[in-house]
Backbone bond lengths (Angstrom), bond angles and torsions (degrees), N, CA, C in turn:
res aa  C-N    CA-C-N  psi(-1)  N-CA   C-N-CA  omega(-1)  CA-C   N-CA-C  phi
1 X - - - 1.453 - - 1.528 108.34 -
2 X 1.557 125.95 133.70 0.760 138.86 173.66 1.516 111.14 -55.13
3 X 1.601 113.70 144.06 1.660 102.62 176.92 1.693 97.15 -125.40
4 X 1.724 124.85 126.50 1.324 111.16 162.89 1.654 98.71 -116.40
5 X 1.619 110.55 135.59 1.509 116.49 153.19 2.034 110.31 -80.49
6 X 1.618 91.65 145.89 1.459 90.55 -175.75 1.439 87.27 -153.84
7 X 2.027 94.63 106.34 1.227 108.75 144.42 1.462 156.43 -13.50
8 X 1.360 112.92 77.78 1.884 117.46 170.09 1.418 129.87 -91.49
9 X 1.529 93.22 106.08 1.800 91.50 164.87 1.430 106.29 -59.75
10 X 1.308 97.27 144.94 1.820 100.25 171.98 1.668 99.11 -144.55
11 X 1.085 110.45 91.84 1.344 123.23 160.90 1.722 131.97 -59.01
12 X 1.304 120.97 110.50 1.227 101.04 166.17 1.521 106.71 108.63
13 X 1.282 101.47 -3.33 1.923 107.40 -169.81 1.462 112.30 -86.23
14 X 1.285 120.65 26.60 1.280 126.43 169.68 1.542 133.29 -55.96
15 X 2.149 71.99 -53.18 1.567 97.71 -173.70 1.905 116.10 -75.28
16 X 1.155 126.61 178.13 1.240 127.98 -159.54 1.473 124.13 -61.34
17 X 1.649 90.56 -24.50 2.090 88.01 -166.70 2.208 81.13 -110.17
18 X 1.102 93.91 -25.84 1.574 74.57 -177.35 1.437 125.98 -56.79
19 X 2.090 100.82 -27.85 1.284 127.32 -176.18 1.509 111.50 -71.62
20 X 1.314 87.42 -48.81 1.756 96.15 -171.32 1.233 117.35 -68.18
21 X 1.403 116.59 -64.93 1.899 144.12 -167.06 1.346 74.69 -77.56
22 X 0.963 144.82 -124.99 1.599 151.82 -83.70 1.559 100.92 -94.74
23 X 1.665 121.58 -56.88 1.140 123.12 -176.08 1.650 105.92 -74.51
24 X 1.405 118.17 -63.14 1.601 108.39 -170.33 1.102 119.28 -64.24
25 X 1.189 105.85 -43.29 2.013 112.43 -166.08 1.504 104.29 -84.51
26 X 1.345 128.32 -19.40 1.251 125.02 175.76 1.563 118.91 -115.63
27 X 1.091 121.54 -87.52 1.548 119.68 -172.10 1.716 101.76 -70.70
28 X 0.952 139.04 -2.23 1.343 114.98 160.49 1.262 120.29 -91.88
29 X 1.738 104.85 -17.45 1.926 112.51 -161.56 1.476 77.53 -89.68
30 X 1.780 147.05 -30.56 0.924 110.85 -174.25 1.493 126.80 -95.08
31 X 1.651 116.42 -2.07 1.621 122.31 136.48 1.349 132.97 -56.66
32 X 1.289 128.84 -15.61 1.574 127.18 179.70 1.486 91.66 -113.92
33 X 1.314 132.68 22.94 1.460 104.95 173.27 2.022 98.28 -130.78
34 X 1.643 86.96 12.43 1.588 105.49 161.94 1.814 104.18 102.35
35 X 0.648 101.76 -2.16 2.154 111.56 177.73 1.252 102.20 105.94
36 X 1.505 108.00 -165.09 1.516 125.77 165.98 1.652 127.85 -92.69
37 X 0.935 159.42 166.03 0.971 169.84 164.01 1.345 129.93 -116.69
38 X 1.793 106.65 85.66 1.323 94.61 178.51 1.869 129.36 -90.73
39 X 1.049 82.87 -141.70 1.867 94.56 -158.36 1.597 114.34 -49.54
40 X 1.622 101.69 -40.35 1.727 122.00 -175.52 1.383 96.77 -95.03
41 X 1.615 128.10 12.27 1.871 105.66 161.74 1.319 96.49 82.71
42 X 1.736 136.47 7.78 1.216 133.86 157.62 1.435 107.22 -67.36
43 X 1.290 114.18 141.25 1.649 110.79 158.50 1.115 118.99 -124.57
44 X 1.617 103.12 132.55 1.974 103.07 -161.19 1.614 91.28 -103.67
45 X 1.382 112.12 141.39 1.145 110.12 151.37 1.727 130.43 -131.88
46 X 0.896 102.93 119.76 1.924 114.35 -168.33 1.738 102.32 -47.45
47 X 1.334 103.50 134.05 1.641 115.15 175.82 1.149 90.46 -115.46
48 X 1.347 139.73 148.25 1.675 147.50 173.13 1.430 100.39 -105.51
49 X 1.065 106.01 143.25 1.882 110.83 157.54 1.564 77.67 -132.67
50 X 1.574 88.38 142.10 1.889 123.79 177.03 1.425 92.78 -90.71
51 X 1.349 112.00 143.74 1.809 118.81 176.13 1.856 90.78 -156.47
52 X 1.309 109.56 121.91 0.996 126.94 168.13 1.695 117.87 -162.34
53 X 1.630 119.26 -177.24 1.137 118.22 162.47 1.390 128.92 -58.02
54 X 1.467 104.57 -28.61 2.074 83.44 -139.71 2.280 69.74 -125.64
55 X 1.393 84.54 134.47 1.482 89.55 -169.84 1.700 121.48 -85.38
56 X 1.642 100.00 -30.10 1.465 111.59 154.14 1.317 115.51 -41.94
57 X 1.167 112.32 -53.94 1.992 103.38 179.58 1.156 128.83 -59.76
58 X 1.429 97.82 -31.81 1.660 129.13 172.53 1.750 104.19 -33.23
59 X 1.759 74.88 -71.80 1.740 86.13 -158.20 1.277 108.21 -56.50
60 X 1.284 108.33 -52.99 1.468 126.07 -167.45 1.736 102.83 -52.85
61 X 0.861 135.47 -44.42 1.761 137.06 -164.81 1.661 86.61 -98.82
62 X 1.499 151.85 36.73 1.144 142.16 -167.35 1.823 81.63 -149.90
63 X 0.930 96.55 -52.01 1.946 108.78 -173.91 1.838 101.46 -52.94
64 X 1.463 94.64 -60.09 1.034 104.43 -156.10 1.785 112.79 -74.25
65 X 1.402 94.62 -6.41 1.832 87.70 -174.01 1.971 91.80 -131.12
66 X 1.195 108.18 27.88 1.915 101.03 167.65 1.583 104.55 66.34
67 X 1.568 128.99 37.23 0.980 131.29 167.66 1.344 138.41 -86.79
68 X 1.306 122.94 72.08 1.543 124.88 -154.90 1.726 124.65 -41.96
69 X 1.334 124.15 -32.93 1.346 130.98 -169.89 1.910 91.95 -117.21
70 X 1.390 101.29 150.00 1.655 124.60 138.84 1.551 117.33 -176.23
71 X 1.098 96.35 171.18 1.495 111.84 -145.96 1.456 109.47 -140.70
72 X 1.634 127.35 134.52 1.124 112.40 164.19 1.436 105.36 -113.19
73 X 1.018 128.77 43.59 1.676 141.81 -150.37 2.052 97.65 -141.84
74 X 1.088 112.32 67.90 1.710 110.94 167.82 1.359 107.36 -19.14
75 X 1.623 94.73 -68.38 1.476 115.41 -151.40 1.900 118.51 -56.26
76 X 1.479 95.33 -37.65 1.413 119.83 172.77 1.435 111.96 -48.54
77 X 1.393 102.11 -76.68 2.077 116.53 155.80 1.328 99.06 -14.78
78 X 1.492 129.28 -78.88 1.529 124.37 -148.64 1.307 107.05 -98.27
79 X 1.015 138.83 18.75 1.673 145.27 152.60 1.895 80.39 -81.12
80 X 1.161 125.07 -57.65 1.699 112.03 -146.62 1.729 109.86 -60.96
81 X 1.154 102.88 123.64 1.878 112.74 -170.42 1.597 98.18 -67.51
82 X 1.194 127.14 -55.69 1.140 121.29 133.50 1.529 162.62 29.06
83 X 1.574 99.04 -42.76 1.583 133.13 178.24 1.804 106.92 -124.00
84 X 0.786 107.17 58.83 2.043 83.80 -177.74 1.349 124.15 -75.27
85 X 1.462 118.20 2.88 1.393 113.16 174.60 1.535 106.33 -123.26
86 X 1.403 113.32 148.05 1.129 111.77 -168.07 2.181 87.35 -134.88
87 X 1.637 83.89 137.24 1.882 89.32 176.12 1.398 99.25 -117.29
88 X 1.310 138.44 117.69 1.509 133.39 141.30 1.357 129.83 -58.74
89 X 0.906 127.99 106.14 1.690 131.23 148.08 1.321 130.59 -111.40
90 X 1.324 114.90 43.07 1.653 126.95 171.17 1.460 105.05 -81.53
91 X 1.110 134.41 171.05 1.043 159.97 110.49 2.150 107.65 36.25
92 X 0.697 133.14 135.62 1.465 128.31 172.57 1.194 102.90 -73.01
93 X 1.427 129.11 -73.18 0.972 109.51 -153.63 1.530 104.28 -81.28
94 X 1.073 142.45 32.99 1.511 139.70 169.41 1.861 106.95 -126.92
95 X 1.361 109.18 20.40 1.506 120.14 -173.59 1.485 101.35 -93.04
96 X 1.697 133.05 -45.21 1.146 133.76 -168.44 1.550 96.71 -64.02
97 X 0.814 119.44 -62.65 1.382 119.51 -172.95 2.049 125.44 -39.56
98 X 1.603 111.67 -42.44 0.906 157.18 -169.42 1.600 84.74 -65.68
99 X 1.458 111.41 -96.76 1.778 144.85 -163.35 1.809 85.50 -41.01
100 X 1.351 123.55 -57.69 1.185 119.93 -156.44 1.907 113.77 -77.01
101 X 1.724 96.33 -22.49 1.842 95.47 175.88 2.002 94.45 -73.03
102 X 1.194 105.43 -39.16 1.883 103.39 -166.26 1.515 111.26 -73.63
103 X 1.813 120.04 -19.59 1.559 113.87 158.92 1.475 102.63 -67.37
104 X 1.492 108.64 -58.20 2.137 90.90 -158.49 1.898 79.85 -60.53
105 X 1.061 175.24 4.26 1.230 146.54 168.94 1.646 113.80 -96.18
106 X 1.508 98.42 14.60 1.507 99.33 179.91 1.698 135.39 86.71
107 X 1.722 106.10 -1.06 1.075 101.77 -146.09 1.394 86.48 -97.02
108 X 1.615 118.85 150.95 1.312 127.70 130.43 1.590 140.96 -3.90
109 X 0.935 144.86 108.77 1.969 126.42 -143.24 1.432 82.58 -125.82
110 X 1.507 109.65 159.23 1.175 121.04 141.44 1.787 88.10 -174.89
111 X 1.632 99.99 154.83 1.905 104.76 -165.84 1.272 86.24 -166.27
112 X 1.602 89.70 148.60 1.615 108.29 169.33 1.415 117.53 -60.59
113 X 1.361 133.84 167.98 1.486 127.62 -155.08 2.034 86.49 -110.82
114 X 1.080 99.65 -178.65 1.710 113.45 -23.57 1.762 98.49 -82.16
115 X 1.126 94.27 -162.53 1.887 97.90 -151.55 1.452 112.14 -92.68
116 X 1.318 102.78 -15.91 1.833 109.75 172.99 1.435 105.29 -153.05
117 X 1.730 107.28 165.43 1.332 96.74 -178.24 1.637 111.10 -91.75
118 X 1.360 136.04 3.31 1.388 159.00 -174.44 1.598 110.14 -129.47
119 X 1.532 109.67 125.88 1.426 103.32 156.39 1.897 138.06 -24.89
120 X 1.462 117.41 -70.76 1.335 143.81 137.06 1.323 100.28 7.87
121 X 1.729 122.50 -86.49 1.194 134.20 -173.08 1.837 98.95 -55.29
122 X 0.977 122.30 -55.66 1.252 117.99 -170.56 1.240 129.41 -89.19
123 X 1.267 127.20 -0.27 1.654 136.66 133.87 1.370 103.91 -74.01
124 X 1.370 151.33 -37.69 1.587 130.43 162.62 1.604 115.65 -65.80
125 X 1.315 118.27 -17.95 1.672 96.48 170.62 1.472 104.03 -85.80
126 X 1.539 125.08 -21.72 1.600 113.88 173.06 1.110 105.09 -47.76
127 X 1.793 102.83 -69.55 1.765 107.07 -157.73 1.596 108.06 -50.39
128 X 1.688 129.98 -34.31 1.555 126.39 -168.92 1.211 87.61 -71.43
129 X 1.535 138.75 -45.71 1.805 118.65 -165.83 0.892 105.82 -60.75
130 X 1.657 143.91 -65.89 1.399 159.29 147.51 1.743 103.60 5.21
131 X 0.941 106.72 -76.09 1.527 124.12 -170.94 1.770 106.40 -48.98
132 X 1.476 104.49 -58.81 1.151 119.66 -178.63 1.695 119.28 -62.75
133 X 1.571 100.52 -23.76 1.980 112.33 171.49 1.211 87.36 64.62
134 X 1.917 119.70 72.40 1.501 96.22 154.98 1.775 74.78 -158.16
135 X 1.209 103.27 169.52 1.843 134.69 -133.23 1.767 71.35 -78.83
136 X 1.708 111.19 162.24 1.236 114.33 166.96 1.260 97.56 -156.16
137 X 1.548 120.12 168.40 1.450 132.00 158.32 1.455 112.74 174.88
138 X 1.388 111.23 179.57 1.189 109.74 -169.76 2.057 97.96 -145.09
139 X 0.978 108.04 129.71 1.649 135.43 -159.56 1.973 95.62 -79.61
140 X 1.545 90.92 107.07 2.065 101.29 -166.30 1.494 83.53 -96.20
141 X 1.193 147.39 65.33 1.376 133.56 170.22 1.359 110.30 -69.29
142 X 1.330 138.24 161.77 1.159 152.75 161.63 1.485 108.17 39.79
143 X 1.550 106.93 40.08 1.467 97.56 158.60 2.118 117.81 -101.07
């Protein structure tokens, strides 16, 4: 069986549910339990790069869970061809800003909800994913 790793920015996973929900219970449980396996017998498995502010957390939550890359450099992340999906879990109201530099960079979206703090903002990051033809969604955990 074929094996591909595929690069995730994960922004913002410092904080508690980004740490917990999104990074442990999901994209890492589905790297240590060997990836996914899709339809053609490929098996993908998610590599994380950490991207946040504060670089101590970085390291430290990168050390501690076998995380090869992090970054306190966004911009760096979404130049890398390398990464095509990008996950937000910052802050709401500092997410529009975020979602909209990683569409014009092409990337793949998906972010904790909800996606703006105003309608407005969040019918313009649809229409830019849309526009831009690249995969989108938004992560319904624990509803």
């Amino acid at each position: 069986m074929a094996e591909k790793q595929i690069g995730i920015i994960m922004n913002g996973v410092t904080g508690r549910m980004g740490a917990k929900q999104h990074l442990l219970r999901s994209i890492l449980a589905i790297r240590d339990e060997g990836g996914l396996i899709l339809g053609n017998g490929t098996c993908v498995v998610p590599e994380p790069v950490l991207v946040g502010r504060d670089s101590g957390k970085l390291r430290s939550l990168a050390k501690e869970h076998g995380i090869a890359r992090w970054s306190t450099d966004v911009e760096e992340m979404l130049r890398d061809d390398n990464l095509p999906i990008f996950f937000d879990a910052v802050s709401t109201d500092l997410r529009v800003n975020f979602v909209r530099r990683a569409i014009a960079a092409g990337k793949h979206i998906y972010c904790e909800k909800p996606t703006a703090t105003n309608f407005v903002d969040a019918v313009n990051l649809y229409r830019g994913a849309k526009a831009a033809d690249i995969k989108h969604g938004v992560v319904q955990d624990k509803l």
